[in-house]
Backbone as CSV, one residue per row, in Angstrom:
resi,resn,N_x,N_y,N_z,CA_x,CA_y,CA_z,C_x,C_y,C_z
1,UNK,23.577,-4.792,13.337,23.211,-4.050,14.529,21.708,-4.119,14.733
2,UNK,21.068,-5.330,14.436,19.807,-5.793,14.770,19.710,-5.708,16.545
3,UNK,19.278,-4.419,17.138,18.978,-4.838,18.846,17.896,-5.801,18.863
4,UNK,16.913,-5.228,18.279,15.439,-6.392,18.379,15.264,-7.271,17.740
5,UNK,16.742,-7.975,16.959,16.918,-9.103,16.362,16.557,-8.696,15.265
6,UNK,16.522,-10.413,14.089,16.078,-10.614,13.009,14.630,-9.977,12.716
7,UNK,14.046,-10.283,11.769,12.466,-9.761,11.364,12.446,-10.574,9.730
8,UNK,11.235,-10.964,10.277,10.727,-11.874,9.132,9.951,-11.273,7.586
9,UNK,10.405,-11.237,6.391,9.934,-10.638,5.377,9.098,-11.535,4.429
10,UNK,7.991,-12.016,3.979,7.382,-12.289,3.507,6.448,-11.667,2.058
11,UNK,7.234,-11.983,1.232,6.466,-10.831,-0.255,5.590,-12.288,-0.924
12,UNK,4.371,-11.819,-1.127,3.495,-12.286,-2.048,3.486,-12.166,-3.906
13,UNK,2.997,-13.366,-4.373,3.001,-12.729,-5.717,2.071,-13.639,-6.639
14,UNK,1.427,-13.777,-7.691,0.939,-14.773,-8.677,1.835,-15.485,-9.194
15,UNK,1.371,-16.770,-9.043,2.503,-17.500,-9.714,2.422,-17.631,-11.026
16,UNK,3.678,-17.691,-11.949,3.656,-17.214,-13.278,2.881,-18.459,-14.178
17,UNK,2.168,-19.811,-13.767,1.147,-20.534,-14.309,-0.292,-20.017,-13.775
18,UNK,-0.338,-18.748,-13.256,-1.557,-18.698,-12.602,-2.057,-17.727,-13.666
19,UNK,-3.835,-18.308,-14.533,-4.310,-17.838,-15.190,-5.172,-17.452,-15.217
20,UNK,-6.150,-17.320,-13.539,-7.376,-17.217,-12.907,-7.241,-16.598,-11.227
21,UNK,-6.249,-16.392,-10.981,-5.584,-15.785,-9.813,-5.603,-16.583,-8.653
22,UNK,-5.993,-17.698,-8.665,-5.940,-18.462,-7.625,-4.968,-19.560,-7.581
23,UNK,-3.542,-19.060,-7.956,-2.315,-19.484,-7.619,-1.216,-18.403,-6.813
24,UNK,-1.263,-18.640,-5.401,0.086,-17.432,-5.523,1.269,-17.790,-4.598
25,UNK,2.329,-17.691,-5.300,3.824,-17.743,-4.652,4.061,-16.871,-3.427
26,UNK,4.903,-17.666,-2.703,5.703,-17.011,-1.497,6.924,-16.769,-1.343
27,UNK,7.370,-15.502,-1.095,9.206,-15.172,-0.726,9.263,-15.149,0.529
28,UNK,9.900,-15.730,1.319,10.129,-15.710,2.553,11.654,-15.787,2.971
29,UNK,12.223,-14.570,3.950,13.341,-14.441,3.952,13.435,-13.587,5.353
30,UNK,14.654,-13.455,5.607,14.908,-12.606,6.383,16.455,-12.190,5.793
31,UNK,15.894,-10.719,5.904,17.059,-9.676,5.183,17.833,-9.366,6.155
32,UNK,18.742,-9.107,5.547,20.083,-8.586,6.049,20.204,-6.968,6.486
33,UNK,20.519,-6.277,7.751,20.635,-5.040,7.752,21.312,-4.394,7.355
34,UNK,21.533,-2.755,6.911,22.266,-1.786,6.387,22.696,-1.084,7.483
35,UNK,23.550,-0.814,7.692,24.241,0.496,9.367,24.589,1.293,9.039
36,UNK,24.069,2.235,9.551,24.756,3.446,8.869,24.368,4.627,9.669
37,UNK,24.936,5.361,9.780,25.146,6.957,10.821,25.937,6.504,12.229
38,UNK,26.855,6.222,12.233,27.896,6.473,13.342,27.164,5.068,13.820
39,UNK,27.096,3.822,13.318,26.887,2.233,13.823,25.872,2.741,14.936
40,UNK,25.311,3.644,14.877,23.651,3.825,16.012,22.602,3.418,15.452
41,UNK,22.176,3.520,13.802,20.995,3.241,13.350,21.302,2.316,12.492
42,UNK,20.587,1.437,12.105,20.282,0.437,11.110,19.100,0.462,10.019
43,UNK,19.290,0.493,8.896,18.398,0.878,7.744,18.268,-0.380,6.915
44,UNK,16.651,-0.887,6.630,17.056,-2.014,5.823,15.732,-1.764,4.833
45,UNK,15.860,-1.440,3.713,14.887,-1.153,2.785,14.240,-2.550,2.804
46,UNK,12.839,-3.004,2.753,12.323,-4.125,2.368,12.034,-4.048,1.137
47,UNK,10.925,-2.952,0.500,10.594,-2.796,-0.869,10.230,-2.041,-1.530
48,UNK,9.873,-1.795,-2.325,10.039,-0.165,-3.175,9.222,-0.298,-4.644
49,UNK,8.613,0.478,-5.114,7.740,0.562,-6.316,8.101,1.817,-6.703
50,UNK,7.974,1.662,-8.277,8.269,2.952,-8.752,6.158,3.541,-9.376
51,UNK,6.034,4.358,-9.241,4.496,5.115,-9.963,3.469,4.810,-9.033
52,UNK,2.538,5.203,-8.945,1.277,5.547,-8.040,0.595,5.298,-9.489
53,UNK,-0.640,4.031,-9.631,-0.886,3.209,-8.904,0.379,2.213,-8.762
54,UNK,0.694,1.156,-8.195,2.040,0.856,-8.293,1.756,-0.559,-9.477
55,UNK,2.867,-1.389,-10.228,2.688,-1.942,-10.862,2.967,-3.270,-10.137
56,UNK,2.144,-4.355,-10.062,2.757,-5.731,-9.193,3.055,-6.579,-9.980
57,UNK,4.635,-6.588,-9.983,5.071,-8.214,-10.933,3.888,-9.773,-10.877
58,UNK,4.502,-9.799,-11.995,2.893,-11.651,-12.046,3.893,-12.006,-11.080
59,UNK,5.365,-12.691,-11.059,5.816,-13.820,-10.361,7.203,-12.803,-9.656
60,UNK,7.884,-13.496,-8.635,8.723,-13.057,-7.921,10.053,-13.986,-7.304
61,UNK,11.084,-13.584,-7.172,12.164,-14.358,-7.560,13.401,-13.575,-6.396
62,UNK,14.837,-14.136,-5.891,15.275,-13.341,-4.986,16.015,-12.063,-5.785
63,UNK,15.978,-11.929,-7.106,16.674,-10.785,-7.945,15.824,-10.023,-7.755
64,UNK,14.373,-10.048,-8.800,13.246,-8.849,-8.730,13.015,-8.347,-7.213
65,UNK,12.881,-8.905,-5.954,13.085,-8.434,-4.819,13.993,-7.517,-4.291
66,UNK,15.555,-8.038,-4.452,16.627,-7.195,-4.512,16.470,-6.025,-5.268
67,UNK,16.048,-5.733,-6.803,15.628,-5.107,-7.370,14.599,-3.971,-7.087
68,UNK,13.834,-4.421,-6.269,12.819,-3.713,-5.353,13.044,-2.960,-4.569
69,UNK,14.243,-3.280,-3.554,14.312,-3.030,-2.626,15.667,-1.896,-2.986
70,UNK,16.167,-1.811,-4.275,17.092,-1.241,-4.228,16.515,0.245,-4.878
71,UNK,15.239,0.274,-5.583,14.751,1.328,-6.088,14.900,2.238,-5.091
72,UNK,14.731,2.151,-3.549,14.911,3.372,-2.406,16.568,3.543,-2.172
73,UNK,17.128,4.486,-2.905,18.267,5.177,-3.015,18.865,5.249,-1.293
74,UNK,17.853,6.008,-1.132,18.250,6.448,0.669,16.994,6.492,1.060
75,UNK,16.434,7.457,1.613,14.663,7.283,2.354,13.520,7.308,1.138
76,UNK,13.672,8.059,0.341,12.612,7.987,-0.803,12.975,7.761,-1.889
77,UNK,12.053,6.942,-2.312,12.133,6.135,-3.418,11.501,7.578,-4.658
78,UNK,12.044,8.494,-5.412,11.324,8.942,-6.349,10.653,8.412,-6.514
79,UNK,9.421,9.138,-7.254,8.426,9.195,-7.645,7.538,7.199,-7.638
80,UNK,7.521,7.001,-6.142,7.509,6.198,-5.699,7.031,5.873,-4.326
81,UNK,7.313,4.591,-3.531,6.470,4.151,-2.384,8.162,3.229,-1.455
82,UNK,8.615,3.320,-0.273,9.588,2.534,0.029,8.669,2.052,1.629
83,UNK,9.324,0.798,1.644,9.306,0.697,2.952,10.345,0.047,3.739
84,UNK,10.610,0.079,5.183,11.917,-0.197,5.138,11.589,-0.159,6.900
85,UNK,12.879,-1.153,7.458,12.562,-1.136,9.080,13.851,-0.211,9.555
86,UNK,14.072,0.681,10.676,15.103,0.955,11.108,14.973,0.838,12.505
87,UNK,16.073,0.324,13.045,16.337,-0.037,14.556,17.920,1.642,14.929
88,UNK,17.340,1.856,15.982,18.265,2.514,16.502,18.984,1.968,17.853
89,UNK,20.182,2.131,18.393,20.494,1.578,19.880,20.438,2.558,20.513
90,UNK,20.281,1.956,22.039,19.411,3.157,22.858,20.504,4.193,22.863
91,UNK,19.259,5.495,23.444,19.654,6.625,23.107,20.068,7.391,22.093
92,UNK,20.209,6.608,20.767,20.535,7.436,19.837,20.680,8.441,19.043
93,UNK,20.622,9.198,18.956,20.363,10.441,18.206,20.189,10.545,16.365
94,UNK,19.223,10.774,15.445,18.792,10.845,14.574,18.768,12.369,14.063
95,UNK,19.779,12.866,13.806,19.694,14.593,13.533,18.470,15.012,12.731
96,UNK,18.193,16.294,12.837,17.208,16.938,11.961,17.112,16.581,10.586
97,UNK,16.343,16.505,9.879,15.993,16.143,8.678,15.002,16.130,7.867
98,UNK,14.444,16.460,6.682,13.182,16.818,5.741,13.548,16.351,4.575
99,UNK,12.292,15.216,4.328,11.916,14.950,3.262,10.880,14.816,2.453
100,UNK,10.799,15.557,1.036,9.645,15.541,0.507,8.919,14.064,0.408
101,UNK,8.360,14.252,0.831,7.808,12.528,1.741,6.545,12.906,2.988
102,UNK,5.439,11.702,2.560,4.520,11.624,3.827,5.086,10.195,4.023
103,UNK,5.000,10.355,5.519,6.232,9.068,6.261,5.044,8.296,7.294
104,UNK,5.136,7.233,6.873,3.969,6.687,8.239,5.064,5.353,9.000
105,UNK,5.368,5.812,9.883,5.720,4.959,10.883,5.416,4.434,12.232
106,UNK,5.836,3.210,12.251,5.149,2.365,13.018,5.762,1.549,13.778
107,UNK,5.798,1.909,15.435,6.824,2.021,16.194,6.168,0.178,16.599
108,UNK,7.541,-0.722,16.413,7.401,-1.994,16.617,7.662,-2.540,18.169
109,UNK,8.975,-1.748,18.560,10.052,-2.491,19.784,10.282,-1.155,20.540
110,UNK,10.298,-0.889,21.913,11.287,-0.225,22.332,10.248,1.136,22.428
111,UNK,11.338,2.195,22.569,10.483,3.636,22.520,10.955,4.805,21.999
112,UNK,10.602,5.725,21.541,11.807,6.999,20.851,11.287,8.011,20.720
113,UNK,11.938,9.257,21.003,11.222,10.718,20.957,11.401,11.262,19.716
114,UNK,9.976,11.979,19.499,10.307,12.993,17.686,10.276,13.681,18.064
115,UNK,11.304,14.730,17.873,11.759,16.055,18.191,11.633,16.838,16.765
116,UNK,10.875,17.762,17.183,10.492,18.832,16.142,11.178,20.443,16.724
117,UNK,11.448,21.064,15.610,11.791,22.517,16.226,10.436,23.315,16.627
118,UNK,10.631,24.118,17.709,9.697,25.043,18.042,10.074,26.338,18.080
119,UNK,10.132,27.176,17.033,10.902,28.468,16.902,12.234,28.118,17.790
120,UNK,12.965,28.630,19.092,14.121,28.511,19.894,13.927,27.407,20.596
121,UNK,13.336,26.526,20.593,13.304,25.247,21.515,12.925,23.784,20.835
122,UNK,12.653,23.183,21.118,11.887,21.842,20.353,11.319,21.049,21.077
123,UNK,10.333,19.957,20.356,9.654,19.699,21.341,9.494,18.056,20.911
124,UNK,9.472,17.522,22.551,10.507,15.842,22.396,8.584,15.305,22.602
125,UNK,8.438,14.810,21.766,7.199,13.878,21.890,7.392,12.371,22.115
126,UNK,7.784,11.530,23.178,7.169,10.224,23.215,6.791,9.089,22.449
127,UNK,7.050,8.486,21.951,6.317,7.409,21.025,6.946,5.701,21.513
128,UNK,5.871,5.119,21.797,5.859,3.831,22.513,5.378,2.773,21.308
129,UNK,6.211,1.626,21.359,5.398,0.320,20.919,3.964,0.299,20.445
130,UNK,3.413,0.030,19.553,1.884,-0.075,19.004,1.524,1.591,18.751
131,UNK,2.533,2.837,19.208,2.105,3.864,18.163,2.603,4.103,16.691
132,UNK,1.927,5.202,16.308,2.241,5.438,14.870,2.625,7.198,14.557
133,UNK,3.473,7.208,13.843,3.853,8.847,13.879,3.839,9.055,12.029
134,UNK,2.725,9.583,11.869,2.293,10.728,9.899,3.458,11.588,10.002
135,UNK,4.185,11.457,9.764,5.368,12.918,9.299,4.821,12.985,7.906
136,UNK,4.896,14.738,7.655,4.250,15.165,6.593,5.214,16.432,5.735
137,UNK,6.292,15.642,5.497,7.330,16.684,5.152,7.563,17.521,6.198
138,UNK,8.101,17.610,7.439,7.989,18.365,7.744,9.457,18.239,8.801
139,UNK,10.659,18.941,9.236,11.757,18.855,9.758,11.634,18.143,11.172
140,UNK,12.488,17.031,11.033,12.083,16.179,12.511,13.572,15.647,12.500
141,UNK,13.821,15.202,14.179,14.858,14.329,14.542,14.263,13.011,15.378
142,UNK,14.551,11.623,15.444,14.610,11.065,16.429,15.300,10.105,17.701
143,UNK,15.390,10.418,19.010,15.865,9.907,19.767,15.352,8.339,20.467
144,UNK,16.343,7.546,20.167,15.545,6.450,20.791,15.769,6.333,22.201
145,UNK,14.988,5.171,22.994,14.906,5.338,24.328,15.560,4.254,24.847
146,UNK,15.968,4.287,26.094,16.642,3.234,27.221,16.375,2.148,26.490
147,UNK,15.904,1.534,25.765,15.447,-0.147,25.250,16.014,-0.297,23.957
148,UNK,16.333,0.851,22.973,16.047,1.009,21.292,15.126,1.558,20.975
149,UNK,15.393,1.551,19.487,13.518,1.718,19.277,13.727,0.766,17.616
150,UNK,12.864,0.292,17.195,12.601,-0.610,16.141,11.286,0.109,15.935
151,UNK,11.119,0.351,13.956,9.818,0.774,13.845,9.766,0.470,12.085
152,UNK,9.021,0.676,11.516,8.835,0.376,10.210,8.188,1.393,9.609
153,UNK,8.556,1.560,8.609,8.351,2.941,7.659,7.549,2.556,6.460
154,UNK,6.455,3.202,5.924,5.707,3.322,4.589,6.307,4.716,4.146
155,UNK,6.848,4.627,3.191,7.413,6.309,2.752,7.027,6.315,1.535
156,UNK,5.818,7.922,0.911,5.540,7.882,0.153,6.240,8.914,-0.738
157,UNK,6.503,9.547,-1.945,7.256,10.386,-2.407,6.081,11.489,-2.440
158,UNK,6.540,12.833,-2.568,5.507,13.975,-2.616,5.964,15.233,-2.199
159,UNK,4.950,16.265,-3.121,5.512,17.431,-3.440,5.933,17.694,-1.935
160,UNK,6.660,18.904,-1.985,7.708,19.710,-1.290,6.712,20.042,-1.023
161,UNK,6.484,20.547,0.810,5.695,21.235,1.142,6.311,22.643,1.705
162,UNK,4.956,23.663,1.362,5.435,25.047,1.234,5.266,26.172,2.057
163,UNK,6.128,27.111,2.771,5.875,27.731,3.894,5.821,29.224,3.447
164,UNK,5.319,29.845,3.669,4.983,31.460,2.757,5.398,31.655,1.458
165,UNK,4.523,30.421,0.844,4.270,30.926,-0.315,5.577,29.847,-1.549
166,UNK,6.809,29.399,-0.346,7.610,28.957,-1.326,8.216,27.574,-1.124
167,UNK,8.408,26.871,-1.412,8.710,25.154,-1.481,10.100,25.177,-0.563
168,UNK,9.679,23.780,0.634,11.001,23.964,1.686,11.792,22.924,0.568
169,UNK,13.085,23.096,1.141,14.067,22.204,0.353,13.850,21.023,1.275
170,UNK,14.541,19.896,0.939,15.149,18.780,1.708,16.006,19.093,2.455
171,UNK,16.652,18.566,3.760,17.549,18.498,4.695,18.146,17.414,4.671
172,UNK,19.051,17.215,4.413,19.883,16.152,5.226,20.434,15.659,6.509
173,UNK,20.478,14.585,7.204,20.433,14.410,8.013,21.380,15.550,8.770
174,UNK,21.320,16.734,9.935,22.462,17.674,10.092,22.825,17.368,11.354
């Protein structure tokens, strides 16, 4: 359920004769998508590290990649870094949801609203092609627009953030 098509993945690495760093290998691929929430959204983890600073393999291969990419369970990778593209088809709906996670996304194709609660109402913000939306743990839904929306995610893992005094839980998508 690629709307904005394929997308090209490219991972870098040292090649495992390189003893001065000026050898380095190329993975070049294009991955396969994941579908999932009622065939509206598409989820495709690209890659994933486990620890802050992160550790970079010398050489790279299509297993250790797979391997990579499988460390992100669902959106966050514990104690970790994921990134990952998701395409929605238009109009979609993305229910409410929180994760202990600072989320930087980066709207590629198309257009989609982040809807945040506002005490009894919520509030539909806009986001177009070449913007970027910091979610900072904090409960959001999104709607994509008349076109799709295609965007790419840096998701970092991180504490629960806390509202009088006491740590919000996670949400699942509701």
């Amino acid at each position: 359920m690629a709307m904005h098509g394929p997308f090209r993945r490219i991972i870098t690495s040292h090649a495992s004769s390189d003893t001065d760093g000026s050898r380095v290998e190329l993975h070049d691929d294009t991955p396969a998508f994941r579908t999932a929430l009622d065939g509206g959204a598409a989820f495709t983890a690209l890659f994933a590290t486990l620890g802050l600073p992160a550790v970079s393999a010398h050489t790279i291969d299509k297993q250790g990649i797979d391997e990579a990419a499988a460390l992100a369970p669902a959106v966050v990778t514990p104690n970790g870094v994921n990134c990952q593209v998701t395409d929605l088809a238009p109009g979609f709906r993305v229910a409410y949801h929180r994760t202990n996670s600072v989320d930087y996304n980066i709207l590629l194709a198309g257009s989609v609203y982040l809807i945040t609660p506002d005490g009894d109402s919520e509030t539909r913000t806009l986001v177009k092609a070449g913007e970027i939306v910091i979610q900072r743990g904090t409960i959001h839904g999104w709607e994509a627009g008349p076109e799709g929306a295609r965007w790419v995610s840096v998701i970092v893992n991180a504490e629960p953030v806390a509202a009088g005094g006491k740590p919000l839980e996670e949400v699942d998508f509701q």
